[in-house]
C-alpha positions as CSV (number, residue, x, y, z in Angstrom):
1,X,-14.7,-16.5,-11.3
2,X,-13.0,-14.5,-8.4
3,X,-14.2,-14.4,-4.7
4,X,-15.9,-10.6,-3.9
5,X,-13.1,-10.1,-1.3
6,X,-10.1,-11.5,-4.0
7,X,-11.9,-8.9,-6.3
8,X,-11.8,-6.1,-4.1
9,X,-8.5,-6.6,-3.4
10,X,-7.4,-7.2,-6.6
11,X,-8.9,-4.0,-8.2
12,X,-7.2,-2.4,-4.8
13,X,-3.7,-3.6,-5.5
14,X,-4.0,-2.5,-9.5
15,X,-4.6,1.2,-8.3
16,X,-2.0,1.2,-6.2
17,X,0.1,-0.1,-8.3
18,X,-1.2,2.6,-11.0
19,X,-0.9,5.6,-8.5
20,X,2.2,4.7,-7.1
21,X,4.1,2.5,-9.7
22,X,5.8,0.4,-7.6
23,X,5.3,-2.8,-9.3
24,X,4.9,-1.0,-13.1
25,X,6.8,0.5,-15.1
26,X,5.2,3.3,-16.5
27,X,5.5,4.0,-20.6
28,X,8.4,5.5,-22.0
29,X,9.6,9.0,-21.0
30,X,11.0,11.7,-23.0
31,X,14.8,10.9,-21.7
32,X,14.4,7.5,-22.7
33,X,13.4,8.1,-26.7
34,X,15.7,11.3,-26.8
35,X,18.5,11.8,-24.6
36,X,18.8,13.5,-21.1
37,X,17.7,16.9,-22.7
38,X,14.5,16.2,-22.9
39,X,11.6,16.8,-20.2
40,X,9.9,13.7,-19.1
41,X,6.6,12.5,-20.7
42,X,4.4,12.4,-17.7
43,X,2.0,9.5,-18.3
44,X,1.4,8.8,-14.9
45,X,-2.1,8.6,-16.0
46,X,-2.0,6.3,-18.7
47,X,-0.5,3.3,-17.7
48,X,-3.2,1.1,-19.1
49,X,-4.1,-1.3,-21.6
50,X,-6.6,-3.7,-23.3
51,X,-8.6,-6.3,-25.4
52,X,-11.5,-7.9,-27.0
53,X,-14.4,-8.4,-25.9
54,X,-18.4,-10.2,-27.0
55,X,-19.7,-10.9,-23.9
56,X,-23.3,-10.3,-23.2
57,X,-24.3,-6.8,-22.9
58,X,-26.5,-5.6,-19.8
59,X,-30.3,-5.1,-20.2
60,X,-32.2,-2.7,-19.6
61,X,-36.5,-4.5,-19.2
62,X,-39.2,-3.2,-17.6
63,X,-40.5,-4.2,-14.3
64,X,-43.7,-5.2,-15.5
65,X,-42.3,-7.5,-18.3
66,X,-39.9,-9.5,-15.9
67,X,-41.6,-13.0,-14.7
68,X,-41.9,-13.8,-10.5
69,X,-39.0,-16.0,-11.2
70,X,-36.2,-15.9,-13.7
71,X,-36.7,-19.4,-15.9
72,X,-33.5,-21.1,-14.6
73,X,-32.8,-22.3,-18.2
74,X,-32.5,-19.4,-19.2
75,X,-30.0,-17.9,-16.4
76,X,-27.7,-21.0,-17.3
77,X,-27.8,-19.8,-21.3
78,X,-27.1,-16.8,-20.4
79,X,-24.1,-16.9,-18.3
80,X,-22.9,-19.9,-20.9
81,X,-23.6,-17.4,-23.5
82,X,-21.3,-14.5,-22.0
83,X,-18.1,-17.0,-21.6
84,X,-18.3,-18.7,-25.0
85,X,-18.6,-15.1,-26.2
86,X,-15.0,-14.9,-24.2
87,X,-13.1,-18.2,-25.5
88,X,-14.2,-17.1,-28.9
89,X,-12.8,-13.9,-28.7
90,X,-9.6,-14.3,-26.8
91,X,-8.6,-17.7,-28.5
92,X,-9.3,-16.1,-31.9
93,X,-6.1,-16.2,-34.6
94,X,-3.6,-13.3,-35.0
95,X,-4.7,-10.9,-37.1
96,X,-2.6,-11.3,-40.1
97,X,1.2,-12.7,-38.7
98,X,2.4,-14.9,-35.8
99,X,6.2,-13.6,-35.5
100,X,7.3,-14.7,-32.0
101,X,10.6,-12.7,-31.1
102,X,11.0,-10.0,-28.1
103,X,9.1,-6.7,-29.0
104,X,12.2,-5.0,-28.7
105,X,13.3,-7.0,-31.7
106,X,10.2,-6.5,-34.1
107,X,10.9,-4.7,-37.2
108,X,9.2,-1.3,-37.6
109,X,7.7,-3.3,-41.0
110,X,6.0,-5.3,-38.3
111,X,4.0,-3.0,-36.9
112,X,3.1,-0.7,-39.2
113,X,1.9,-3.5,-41.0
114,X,0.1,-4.4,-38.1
115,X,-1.3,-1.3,-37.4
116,X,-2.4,-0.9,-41.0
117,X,-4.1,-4.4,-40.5
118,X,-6.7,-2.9,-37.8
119,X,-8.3,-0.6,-40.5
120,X,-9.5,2.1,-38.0
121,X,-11.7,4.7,-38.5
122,X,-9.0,7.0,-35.9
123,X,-5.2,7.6,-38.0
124,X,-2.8,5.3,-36.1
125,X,0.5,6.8,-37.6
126,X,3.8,4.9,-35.9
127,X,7.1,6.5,-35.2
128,X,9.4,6.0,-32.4
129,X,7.5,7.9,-29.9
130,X,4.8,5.1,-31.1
131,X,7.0,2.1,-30.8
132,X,8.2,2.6,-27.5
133,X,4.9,2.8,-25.7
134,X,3.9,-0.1,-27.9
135,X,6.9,-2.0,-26.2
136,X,6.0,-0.8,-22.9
137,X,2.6,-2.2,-23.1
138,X,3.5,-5.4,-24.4
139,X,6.8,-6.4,-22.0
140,X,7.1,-4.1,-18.7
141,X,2.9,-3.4,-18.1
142,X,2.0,-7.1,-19.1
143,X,0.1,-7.5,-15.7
144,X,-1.8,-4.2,-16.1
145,X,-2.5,-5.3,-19.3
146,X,-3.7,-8.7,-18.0
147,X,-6.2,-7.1,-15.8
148,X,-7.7,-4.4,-18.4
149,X,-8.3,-7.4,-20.8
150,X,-10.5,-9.3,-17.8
151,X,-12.3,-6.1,-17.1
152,X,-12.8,-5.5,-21.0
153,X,-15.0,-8.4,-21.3
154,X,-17.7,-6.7,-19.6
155,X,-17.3,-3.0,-20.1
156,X,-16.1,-3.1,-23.5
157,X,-19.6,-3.8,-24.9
158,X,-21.3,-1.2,-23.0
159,X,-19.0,1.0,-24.8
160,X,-19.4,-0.7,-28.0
161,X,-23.0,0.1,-28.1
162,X,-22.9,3.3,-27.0
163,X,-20.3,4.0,-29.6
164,X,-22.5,2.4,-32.2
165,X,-25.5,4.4,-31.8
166,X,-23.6,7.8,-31.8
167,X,-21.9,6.9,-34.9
168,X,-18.5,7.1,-33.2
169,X,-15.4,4.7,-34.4
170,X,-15.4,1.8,-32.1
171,X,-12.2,2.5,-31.2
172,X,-12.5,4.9,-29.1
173,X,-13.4,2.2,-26.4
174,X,-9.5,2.5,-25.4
175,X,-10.0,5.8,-24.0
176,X,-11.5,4.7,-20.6
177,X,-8.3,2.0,-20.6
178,X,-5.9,4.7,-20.8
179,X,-7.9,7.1,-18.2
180,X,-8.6,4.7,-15.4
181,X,-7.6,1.3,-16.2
182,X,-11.5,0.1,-16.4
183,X,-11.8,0.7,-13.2
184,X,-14.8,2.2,-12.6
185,X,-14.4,4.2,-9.0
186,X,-11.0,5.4,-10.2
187,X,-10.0,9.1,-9.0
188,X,-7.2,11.2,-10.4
189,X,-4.9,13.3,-8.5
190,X,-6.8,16.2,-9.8
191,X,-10.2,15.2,-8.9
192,X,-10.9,13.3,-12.4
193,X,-13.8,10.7,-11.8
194,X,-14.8,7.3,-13.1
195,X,-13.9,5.1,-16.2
196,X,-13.7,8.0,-18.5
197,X,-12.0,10.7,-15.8
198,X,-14.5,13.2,-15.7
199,X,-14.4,16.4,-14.0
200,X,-17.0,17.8,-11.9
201,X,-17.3,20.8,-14.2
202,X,-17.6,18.9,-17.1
203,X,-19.1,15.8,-15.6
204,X,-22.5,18.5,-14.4
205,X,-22.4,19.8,-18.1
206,X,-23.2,16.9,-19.5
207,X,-26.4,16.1,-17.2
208,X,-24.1,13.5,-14.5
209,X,-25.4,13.8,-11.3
210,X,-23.3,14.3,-8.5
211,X,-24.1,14.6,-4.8
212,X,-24.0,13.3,-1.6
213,X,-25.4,9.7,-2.3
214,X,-24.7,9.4,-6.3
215,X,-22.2,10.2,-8.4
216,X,-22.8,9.0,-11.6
217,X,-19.5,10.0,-13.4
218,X,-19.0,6.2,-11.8
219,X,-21.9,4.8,-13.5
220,X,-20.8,2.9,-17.1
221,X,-23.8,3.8,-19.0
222,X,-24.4,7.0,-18.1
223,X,-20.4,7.9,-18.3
224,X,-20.5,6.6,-21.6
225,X,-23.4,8.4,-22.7
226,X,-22.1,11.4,-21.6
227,X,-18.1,10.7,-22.5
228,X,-19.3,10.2,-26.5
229,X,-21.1,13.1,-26.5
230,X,-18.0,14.8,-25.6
231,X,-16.3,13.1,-28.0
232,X,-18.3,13.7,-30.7
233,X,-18.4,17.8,-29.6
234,X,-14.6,17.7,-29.7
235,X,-14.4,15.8,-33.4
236,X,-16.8,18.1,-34.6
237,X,-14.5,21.1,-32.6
238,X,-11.0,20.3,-34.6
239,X,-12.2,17.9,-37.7
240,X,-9.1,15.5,-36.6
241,X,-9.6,12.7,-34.5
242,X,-6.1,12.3,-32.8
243,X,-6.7,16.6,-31.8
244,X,-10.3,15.4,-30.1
245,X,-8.2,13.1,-27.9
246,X,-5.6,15.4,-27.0
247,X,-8.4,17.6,-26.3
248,X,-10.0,15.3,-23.9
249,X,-7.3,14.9,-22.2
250,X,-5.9,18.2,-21.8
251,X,-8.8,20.5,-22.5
252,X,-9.4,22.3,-25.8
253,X,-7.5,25.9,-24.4
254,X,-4.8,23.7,-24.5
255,X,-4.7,22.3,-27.3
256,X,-5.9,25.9,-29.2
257,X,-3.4,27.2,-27.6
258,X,-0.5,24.6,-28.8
259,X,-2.4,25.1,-32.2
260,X,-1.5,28.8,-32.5
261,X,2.0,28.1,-31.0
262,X,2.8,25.9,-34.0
263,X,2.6,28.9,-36.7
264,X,0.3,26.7,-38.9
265,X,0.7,23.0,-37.5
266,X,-2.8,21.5,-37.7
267,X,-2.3,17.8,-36.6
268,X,-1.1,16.0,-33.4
269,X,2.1,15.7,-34.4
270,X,2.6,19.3,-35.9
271,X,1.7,20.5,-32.1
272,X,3.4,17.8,-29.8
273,X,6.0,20.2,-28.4
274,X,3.6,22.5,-27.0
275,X,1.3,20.4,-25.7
276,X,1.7,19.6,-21.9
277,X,3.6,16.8,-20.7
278,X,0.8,14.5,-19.9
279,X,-1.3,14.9,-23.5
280,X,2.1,14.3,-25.4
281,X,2.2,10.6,-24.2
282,X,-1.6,10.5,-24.5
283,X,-2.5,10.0,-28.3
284,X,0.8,7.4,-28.5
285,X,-0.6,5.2,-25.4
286,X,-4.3,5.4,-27.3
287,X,-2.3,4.2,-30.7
288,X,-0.4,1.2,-28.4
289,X,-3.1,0.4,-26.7
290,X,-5.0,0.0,-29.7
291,X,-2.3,-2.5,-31.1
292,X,-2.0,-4.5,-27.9
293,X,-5.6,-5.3,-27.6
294,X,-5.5,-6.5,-31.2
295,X,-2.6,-8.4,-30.7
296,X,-2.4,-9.6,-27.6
297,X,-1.3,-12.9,-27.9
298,X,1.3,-12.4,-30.7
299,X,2.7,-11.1,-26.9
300,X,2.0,-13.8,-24.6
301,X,-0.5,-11.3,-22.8
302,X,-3.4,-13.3,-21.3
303,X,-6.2,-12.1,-19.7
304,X,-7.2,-12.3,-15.5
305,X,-10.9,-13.9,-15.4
306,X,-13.8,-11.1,-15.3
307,X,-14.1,-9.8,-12.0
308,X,-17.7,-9.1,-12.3
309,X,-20.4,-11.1,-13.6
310,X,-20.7,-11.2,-17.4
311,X,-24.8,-11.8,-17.4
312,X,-26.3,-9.1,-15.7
313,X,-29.7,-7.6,-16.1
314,X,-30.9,-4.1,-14.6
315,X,-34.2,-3.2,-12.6
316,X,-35.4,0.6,-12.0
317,X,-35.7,1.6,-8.4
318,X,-38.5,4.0,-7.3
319,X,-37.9,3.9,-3.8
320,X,-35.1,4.7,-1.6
321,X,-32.8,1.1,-0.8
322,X,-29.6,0.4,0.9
323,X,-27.6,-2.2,-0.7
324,X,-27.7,-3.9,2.5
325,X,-31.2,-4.7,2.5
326,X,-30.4,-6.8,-1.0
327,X,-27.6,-8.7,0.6
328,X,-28.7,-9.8,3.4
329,X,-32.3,-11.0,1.7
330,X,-31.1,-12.7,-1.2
331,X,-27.5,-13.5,-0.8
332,X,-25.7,-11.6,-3.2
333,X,-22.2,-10.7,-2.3
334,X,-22.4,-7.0,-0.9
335,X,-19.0,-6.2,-2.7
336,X,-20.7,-7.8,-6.3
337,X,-23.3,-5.2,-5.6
338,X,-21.3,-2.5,-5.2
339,X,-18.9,-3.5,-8.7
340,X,-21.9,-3.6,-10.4
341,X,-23.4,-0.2,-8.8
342,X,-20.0,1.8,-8.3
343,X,-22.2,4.8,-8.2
344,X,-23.4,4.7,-4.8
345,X,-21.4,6.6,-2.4
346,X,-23.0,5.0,0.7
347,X,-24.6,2.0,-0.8
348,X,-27.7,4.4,-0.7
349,X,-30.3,4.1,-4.1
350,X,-31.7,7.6,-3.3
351,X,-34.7,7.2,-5.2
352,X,-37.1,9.8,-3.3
353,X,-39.3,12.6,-4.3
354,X,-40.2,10.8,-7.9
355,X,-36.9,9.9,-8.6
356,X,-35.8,6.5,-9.9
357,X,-32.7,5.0,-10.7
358,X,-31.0,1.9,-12.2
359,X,-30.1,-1.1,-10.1
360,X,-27.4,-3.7,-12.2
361,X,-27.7,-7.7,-10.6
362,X,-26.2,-10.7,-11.6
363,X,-29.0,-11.8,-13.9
364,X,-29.1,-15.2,-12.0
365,X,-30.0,-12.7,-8.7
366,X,-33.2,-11.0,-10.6
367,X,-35.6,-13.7,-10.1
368,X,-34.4,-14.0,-6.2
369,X,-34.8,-10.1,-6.2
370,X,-38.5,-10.5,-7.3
371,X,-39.3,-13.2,-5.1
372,X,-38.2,-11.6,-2.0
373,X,-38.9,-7.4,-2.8
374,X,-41.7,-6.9,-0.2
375,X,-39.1,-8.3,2.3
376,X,-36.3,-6.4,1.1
377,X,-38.4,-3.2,1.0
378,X,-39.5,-4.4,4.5
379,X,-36.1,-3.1,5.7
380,X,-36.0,-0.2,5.8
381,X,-36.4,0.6,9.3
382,X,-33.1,-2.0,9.6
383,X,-30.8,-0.1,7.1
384,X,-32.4,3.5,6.4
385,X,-33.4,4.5,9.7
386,X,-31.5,7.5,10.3
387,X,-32.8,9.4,6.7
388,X,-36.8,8.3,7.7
389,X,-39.0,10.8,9.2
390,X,-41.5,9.9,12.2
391,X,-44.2,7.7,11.1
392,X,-47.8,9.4,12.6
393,X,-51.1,8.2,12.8
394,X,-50.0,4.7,10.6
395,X,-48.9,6.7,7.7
396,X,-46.0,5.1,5.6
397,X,-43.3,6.8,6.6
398,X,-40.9,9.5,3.9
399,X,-37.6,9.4,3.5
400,X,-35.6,13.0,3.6
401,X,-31.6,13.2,2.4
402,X,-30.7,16.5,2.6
403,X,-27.4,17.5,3.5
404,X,-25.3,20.3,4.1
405,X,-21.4,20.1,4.0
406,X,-19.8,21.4,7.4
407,X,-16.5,22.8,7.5
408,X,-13.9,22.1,10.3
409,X,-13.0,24.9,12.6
410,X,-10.3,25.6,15.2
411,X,-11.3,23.8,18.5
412,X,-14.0,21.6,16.7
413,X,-14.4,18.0,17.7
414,X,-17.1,15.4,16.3
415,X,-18.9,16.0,19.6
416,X,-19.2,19.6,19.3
417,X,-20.0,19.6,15.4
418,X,-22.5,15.9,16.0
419,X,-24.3,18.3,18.9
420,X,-24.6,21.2,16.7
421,X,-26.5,19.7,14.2
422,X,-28.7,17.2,16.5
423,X,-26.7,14.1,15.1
424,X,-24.7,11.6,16.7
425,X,-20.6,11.1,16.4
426,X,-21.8,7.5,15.2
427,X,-23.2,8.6,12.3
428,X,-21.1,11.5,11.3
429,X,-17.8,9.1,11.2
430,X,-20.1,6.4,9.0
431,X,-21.6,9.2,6.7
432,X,-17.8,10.3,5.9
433,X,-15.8,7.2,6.3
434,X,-13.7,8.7,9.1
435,X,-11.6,6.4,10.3
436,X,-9.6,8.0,13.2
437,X,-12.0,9.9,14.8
438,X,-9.4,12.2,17.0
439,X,-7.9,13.6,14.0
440,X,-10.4,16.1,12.4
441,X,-8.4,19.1,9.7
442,X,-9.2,22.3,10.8
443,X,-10.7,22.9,6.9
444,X,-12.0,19.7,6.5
445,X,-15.6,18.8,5.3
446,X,-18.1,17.3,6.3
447,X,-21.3,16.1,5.1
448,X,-24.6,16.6,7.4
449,X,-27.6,14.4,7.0
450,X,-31.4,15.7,7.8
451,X,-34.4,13.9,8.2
């Protein structure tokens, strides 16, 4: 299992690598499959790949049915559980050949066959738009690819289940692989959120919140709830399942509009010119990815170790808690909190006014959790002092977290806006990760914090 720090900067240096491409080669462009006449397929986006996964699914148990202390036993089962789950999946056989030559070199026979051999619910037609991102997933992106099949073994059964109870085709689990590389804070260039890239727009539509404190287009249930019900809108929408994606990615006025460009074209394929750069390497990467998680070791493509814990177990939290106050009571990494809670902006659980919300732990951490709440809850006045009101006449004090977003004007410093708003320049650099305080945008934003 990897350090906290080695994961953070390991899921650091696969985004960079992701945004930037210096040390991947993206999938095939345009030039490359016909000529120097063609625009480039811009698939800047969908760099990513995949595998199997069994591992044990996270839990969702009421308070009141959890013991004082988790049964040790069990904790050890558990976690034994989740990596046999692993080795059994990973060292499984090829599907149904073993041909070892360069994927350069494999016959087209090969992988249709191949393909074929999965027996999806989604069409996964080949050509040689096909092919060449299916080479470029299985020889220049092997690292990505590496890392996706660690991160799989935990996120893929979320998905899975999800999936299951909508009555999708499992498949589509290789959408959030292609959108953001199953990393769960990643951001697009465009403002596209989470593993499955939401929008804000879209994100709101389906019921995610997103504020100051949460944004739950972070959060790997709730995204998944609300990315299959998209899905599912989408299939319903065209009928075709390979127009859904191109959809998703693109938006349906895109893909109507492709649609009425192609005089009559009614599948992917028939519309591929006219669909924007981006979506036209889309539905190929979803069909390669789809063959390398399957085969993955017919390419010599092994997978990093799971950079979050595989047995994990998930309490509801009724009151407002910084992550802090867990950390420092019980131990637990701050950084495993925060991979296993990616949808806390500020390491804030803003449960107030009624509210509750989920809190994922390493399930060996639940029993410790237990043990020590009325300690953990004793700290408040530690981590959350600046969002508590005054206490009066030995009441328990309330906790108030609204904010208002300040906008940066000519001659405006972080003394002049912190004295404006009776705050201090300590807080507003820690509320909005500032991290050179003499360089403030005129048109920059703030966010303001009331008691």
């Amino acid at each position: 299992m990897l350090g906290a720090a080695a994961q953070s900067q390991d899921e650091d240096a696969i985004l960079e690598a992701l945004k930037k491409g210096n040390s991947v080669a993206p999938p095939p462009t345009e030039q490359e499959l016909y000529g120097d006449d063609e625009e480039e397929v811009d698939a800047e986006e969908n760099n990513l790949l995949v595998a199997d996964s069994v591992a044990m699914r996270p839990t969702t148990l009421p308070n009141d049915s959890l013991p004082l202390a988790m049964d040790s036993v069990l904790c050890a089962w558990a976690e034994k559980h989740a990596f046999m789950a692993r080795e059994m999946v990973i060292g499984e056989p090829p599907v149904i050949d073993s041909v070892d030559v360069a994927a350069g070199d494999i016959p087209d026979s090969v992988y249709v066959n191949r393909l074929m051999a999965i027996g999806s619910a989604i069409p996964l037609s080949y050509n040689n738009v096909v092919r060449q991102y299916i080479i470029s997933y299985t020889t220049r992106n092997k690292q990505v690819i590496s890392n996706a099949l660690g991160r799989s073994l935990y996120y893929f059964p979320i998905f899975e289940a999800e999936l299951d109870t909508q009555g999708l085709p499992i498949e589509l689990r290789m959408v959030p692989v292609i959108e953001s590389a199953l990393i769960p804070k990643a951001r697009s260039r465009v403002g596209a959120s989470g593993l499955w890239q939401f929008m804000y727009g879209t994100s709101k539509g389906y019921g995610l919140e997103v504020s100051s404190f949460i944004d739950q287009r972070f959060d790997p249930i709730l995204s998944t709830k609300a990315a299959c019900k998209f899905l599912k809108h989408l299939y319903n929408t065209y009928g075709d399942w390979m127009l859904a994606l191109a959809a998703y990615n693109c938006g349906p006025g895109n893909v109507n509009k492709a649609l009425r460009r192609a005089e009559g074209g009614k599948t992917f394929w028939d519309i591929y010119p006219y669909l924007p750069r981006e979506t036209r390497g889309y539905v190929p990467a979803f069909i390669a990815t789809t063959y390398a998680y399957t085969y993955h070791q017919q390419h010599d493509i092994k997978p990093i170790e799971p950079p979050v814990p595989l047995a994990v177990d998930t309490l509801r939290i009724n009151r407002i808690m910084h992550l802090e106050q867990i950390s420092s009571t019980i131990g637990t990494p701050i950084d495993v909190l925060r991979a296993l809670n990616p949808q806390y902006k500020q390491d804030i659980i803003p449960a107030v006014r009624g509210r509750s919300y989920s809190l994922v732990l390493p399930l060996t951490e639940v029993g410790k959790f237990l043990d020590h709440e009325p300690a953990i809850m004793g700290k408040d006045t530690i981590y959350l002092a600046e969002y508590m009101s005054p206490i009066k006449n030995g009441e328990i004090p309330t906790f108030v977290i609204d904010s208002k977003t300040h906008v940066v004007k000519s001659g405006e410093n972080l003394s002049i806006i912190a004295k404006k708003y009776n705050v201090t320049v300590k807080q507003l650099i820690k509320w909005n990760n500032i991290k050179n305080p003499s360089k403030l945008r005129v048109g920059q934003k703030l966010e303001i914090f009331f008691k």
